[in-house]
C-alpha positions in Angstrom: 61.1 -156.1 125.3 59.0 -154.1 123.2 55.7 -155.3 124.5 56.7 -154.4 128.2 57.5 -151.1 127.3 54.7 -150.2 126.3 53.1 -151.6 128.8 55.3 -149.6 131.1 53.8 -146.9 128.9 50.5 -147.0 129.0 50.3 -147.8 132.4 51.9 -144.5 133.1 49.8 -142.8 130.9 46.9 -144.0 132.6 48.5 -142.9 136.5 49.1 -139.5 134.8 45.8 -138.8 133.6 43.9 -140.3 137.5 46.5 -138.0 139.3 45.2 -135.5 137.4 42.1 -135.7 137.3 41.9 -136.1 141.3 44.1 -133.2 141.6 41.5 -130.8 142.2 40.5 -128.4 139.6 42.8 -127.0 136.7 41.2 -123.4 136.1 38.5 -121.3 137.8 36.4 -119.3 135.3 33.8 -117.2 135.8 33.3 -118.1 139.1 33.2 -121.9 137.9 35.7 -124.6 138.4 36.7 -126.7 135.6 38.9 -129.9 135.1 40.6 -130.5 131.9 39.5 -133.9 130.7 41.5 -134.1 127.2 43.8 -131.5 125.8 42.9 -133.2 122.1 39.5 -132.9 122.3 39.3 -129.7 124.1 36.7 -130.9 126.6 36.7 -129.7 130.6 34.3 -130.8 133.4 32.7 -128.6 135.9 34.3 -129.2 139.3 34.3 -128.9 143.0 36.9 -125.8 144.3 37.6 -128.0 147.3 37.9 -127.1 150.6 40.4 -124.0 150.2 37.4 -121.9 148.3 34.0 -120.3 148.9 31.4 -123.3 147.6 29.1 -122.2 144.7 26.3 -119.9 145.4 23.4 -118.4 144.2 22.2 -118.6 140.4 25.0 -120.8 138.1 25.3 -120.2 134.5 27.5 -123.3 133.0 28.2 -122.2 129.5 28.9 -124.6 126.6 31.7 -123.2 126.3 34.9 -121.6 128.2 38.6 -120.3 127.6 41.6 -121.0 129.5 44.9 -119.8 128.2 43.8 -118.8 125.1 42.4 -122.0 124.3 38.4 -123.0 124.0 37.6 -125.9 125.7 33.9 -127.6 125.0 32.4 -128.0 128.4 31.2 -131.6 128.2 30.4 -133.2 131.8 30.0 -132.5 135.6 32.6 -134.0 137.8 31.6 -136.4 140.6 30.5 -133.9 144.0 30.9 -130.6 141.9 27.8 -129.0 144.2 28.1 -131.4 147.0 27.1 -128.6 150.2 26.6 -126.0 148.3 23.6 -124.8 150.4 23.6 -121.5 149.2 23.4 -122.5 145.3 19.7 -121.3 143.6 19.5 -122.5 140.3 21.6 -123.8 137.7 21.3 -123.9 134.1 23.3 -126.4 132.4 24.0 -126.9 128.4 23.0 -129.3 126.0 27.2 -129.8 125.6 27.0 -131.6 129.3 27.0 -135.7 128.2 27.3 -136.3 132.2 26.9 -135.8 135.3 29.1 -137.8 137.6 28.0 -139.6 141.1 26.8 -137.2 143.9 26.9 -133.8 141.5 24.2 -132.9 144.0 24.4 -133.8 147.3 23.4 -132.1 150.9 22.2 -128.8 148.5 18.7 -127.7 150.2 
């Protein structure tokens, strides 16, 4: 009985954390949206707005590092179509903090 609880467990653990993640973005900071990967580590990933908010423009700054709620959050990766159409986007500057870039972080932007 043990063993299929936590099965049950980690299974839900693992729903939690997708649902999140493909929830859109968590916080918006400094004109940047960010995803927050893992509250333990303190790590967030640049996102897409979606389709309910102006797409990034002109020149981006991602810093290494950002606050939300009092709490500093290392910014580690860029999520999967964070630019995608963002026609209007210049430059952008990215730290050494970024591990990743995810699939299509670039897309249609010339």
């Amino acid at each position: 009985m043990k063993k299929s609880r936590y099965g049950i467990s980690v299974c839900l653990l693992i729903v939690l954390f997708f649902s999140r993640i493909a929830s859109g973005y968590a916080f918006v900071n400094n004109g940047i949206a960010y995803q927050i990967l893992w509250d333990e580590d303190k790590t967030v990933a640049v996102v897409n707005y979606g389709r309910d908010v102006e797409e990034y423009a002109g020149n981006i700054f991602i810093p290494e590092k950002v606050t939300y709620d009092g709490v500093e959050y290392l910014v580690t990766s860029i999520g999967n179509n964070a630019f995608r159409n963002c026609k209007a986007l210049t430059s952008i500057t990215i730290p050494e903090s970024v591990l990743s870039i995810g699939n299509d972080a670039f897309p249609c932007c010339i």
